[in-house]
C-alpha positions in Angstrom: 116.9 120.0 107.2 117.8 116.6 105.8 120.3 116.0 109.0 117.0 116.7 110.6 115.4 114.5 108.8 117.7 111.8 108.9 117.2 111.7 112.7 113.5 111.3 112.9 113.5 108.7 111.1 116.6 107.0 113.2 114.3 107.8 116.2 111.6 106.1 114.7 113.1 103.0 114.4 113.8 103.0 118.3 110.3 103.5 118.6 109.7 100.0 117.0 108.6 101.4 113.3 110.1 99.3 110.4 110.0 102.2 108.1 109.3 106.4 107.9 108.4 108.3 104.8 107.8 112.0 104.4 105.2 113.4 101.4 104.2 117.3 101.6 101.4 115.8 98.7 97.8 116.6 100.6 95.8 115.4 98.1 95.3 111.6 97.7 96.5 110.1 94.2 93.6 107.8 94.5 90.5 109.6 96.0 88.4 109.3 93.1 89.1 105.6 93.0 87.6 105.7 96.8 84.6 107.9 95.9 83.9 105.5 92.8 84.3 102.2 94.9 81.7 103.9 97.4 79.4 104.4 94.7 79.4 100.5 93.3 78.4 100.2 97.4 80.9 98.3 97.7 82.0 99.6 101.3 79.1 98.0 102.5 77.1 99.0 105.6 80.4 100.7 106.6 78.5 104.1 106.7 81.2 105.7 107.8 83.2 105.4 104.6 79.9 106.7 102.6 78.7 109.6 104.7 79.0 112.9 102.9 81.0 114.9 105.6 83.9 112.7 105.7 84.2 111.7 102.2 84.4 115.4 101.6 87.3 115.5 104.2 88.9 112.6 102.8 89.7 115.2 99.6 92.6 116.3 101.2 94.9 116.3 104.4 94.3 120.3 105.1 90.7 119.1 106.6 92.3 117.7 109.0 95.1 120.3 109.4 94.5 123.0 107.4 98.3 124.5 107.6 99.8 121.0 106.9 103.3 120.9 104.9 104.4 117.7 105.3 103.2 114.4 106.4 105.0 112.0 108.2 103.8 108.0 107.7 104.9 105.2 109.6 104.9 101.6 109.6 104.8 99.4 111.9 105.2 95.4 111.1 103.2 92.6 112.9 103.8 89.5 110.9 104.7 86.7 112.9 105.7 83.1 111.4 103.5 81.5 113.8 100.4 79.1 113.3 97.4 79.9 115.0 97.0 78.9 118.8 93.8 77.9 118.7 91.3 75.7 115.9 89.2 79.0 115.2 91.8 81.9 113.6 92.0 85.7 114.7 93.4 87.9 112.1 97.0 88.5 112.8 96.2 92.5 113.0 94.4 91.8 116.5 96.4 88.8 118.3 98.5 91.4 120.6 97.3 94.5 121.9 95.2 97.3 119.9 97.1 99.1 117.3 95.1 102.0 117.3 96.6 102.1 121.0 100.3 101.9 121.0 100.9 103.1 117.4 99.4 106.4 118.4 101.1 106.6 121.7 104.6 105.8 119.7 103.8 108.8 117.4 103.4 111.1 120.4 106.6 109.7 121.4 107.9 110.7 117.8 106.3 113.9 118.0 107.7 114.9 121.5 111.0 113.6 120.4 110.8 116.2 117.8 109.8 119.1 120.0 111.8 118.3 122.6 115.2 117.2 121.1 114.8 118.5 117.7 113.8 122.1 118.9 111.4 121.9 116.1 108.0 124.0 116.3 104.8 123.2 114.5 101.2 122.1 114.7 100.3 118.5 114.2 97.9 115.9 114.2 98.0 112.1 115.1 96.1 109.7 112.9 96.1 106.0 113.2 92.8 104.3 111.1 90.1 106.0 112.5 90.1 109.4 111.1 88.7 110.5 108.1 92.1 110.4 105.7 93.3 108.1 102.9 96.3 106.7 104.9 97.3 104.2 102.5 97.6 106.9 99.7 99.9 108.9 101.8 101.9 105.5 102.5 102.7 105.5 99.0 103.8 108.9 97.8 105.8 109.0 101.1 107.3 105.9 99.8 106.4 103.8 102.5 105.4 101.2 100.3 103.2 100.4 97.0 99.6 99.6 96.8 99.2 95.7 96.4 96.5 94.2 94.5 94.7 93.0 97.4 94.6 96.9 98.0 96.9 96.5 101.3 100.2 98.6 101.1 103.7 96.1 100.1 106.8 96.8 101.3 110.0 95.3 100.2 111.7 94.3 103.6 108.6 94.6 105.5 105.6 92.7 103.1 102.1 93.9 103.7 101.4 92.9 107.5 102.2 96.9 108.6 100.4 99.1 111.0 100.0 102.6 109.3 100.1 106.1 111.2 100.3 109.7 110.1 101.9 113.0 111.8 100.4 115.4 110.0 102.7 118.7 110.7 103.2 122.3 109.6 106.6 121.7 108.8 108.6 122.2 105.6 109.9 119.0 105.6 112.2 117.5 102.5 109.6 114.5 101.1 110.6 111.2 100.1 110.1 109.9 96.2 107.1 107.2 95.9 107.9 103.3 95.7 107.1 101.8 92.8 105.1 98.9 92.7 106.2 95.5 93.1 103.7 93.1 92.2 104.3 92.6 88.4 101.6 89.9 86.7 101.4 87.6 90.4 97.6 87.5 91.1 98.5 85.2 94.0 96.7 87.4 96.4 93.4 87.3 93.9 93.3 83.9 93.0 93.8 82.3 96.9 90.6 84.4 97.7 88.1 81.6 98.6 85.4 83.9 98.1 86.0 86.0 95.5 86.0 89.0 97.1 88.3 91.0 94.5 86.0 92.0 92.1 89.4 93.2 89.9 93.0 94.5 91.2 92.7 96.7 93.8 88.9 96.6 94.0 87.5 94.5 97.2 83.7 93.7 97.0 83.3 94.0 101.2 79.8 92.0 100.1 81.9 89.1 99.7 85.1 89.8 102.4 85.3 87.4 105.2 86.9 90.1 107.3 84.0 92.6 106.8 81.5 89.8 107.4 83.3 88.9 110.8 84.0 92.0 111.9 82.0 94.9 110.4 78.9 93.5 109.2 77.1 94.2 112.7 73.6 94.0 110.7 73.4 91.1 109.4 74.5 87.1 110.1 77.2 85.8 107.9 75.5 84.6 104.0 75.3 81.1 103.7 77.1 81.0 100.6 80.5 82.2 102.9 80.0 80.0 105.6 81.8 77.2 103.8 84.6 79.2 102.7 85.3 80.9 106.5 88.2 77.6 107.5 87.9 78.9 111.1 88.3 82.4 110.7 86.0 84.2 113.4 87.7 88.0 113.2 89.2 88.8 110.2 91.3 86.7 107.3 94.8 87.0 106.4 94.4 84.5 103.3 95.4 87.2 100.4 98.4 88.1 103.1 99.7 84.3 103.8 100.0 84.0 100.1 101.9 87.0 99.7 105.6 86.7 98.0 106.6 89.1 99.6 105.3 88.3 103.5 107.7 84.7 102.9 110.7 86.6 102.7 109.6 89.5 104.9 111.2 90.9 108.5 109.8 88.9 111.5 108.8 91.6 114.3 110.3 90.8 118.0 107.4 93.9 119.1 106.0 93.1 122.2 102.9 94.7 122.2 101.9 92.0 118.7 102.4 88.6 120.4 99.5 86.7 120.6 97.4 87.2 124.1 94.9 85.2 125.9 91.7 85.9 123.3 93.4 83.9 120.6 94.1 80.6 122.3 90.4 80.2 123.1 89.2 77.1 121.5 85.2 77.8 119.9 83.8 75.8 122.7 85.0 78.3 125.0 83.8 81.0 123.0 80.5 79.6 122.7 79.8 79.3 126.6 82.1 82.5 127.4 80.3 84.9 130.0 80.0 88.6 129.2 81.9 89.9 131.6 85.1 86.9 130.7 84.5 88.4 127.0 85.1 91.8 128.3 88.1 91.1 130.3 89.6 88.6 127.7 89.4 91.1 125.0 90.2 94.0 126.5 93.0 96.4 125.2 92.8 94.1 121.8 91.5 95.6 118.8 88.6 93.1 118.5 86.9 94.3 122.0 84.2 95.9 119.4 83.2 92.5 118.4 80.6 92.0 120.4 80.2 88.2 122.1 77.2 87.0 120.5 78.5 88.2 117.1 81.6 86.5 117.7 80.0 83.5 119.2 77.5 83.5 115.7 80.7 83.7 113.9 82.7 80.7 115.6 79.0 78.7 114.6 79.7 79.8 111.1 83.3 78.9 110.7 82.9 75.4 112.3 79.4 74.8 110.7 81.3 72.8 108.0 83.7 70.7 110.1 80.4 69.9 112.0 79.2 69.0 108.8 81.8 66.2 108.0 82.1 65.3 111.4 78.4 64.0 111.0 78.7 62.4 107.5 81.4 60.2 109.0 79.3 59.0 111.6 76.6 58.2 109.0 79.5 56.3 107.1 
């Protein structure tokens, strides 16, 4: 079975994922880390992380697959030595097209492959971010990486800029051992932070995230107090990532579906006076189509308010 093995995860890499890990763990080493952060309400308005169904799934793989043996994580790097194209900044996650998209279709590549060329029966479920499932756990006892203090997963080669999906199979498959951290005493990640959002290692405060502000806080306009700490980000932040050790010596991707497209070379007065239907088109296939315009157009307001700001002091001077 290790032969077999051994060729999934050479497959894989033709598929364009940096790195393959197998665990036949279903329970989550750190679920009651999860439930706790929920309960400090730190997740935020992100219901979905808090309702009582899926943190009850989130337990263990088998609610997902019930006869699942073995799990099957992938990564998938998009870091990219590039500066941003435009004055406003788009979280390097979302400057090609959306992940949820091709890394799923790449897994039911992987999964064909092994039906087809592996003659190898089983059940199986995709999962790429969306589903009720501690994927970052799994990434770790599969030995896909460690958990970093700014809670994203490390990997040696690869740094922290991954895409994660799972094949969740009924297959006895031989698992791989965990990775062990990495990180040692650098808080670089921490102390870069401009607002403070890391309440300790490993424990984000989304109250104080510029991503969740720019992104998932639908409800609510960006606080004042983070306005001045935004530095152009209108979707996302990769600050605790740029500072990363790791991300200066890791693997540049050559992927195709992660270089930068149209959205992220508009300049904010574009954004400001784009139409709805030039949003939809612009942004479509990227994983920030959910951002709706006049959110995104509040958030390119809030991440310039402060260059505004100077701007007008110098006139005065």
């Amino acid at each position: 079975m290790q032969h077999t093995v051994d060729r999934i995860k050479s497959h894989a890499l033709t598929l364009g994922f940096c790195t393959l890990g197998i665990t036949k763990q279903h329970i989550p080493t750190n679920y009651r880390h999860y439930l706790d952060w929920v309960n400090r309400g730190y997740h935020q308005n992100m219901w979905y992380l808090a309702e009582t169904s899926r943190k009850q799934k989130r337990a263990s793989a088998k609610h997902l697959l019930p006869n699942v043996n073995a799990i099957v994580v992938v990564a998938m790097s998009y870091h990219q030595k590039l500066p941003h194209p435009s004055n406003v900044k788009f979280a390097r996650y979302g400057w090609g097209l959306d992940y949820h998209d091709f890394v799923k279709d790449k897994l039911r590549q992987l999964q064909s492959y092994m039906h087809n060329e592996l003659a190898l029966t089983f059940d199986a479920k995709i999962v790429v971010d969306t589903a009720p499932i501690l994927e970052k756990d799994f990434a770790q006892q599969a030995g896909v990486g460690w958990m970093g203090k700014n809670t994203l997963i490390m990997n040696q080669k690869n740094g922290s800029y991954l895409y994660l999906g799972l094949l969740l199979t009924s297959l006895d498959l031989p698992e791989d051992k965990p990775t062990s951290a990495h990180c040692g005493t650098c808080t670089a990640c921490l102390d870069a932070c401009p607002t403070n959002a890391f309440e300790a290692p490993f424990l984000l405060n989304s109250a104080k995230c510029i991503s969740y502000h720019t992104i998932e806080n639908k409800n609510e306009d960006i606080p004042a107090a983070l306005q001045p700490h935004l530095d152009g980000w209108i979707a996302g932040c990769d600050i605790c990532q740029e500072v990363c050790p790791w991300n200066n010596k890791a693997h540049v991707t050559d992927s195709k579906e992660t270089q930068a497209r149209q959205h992220t070379y508009l300049q904010p007065e574009q954004i400001d006076k784009l139409a709805p239907s030039d949003h939809k088109k612009i942004f479509a296939q990227t994983a920030f189509s959910r951002i709706a315009l006049p959110k995104l157009q509040q958030n390119v307001k809030a991440a310039m308010e402060k260059d505004a700001s100077i701007k007008e002091s110098q006139k005065k001077v």
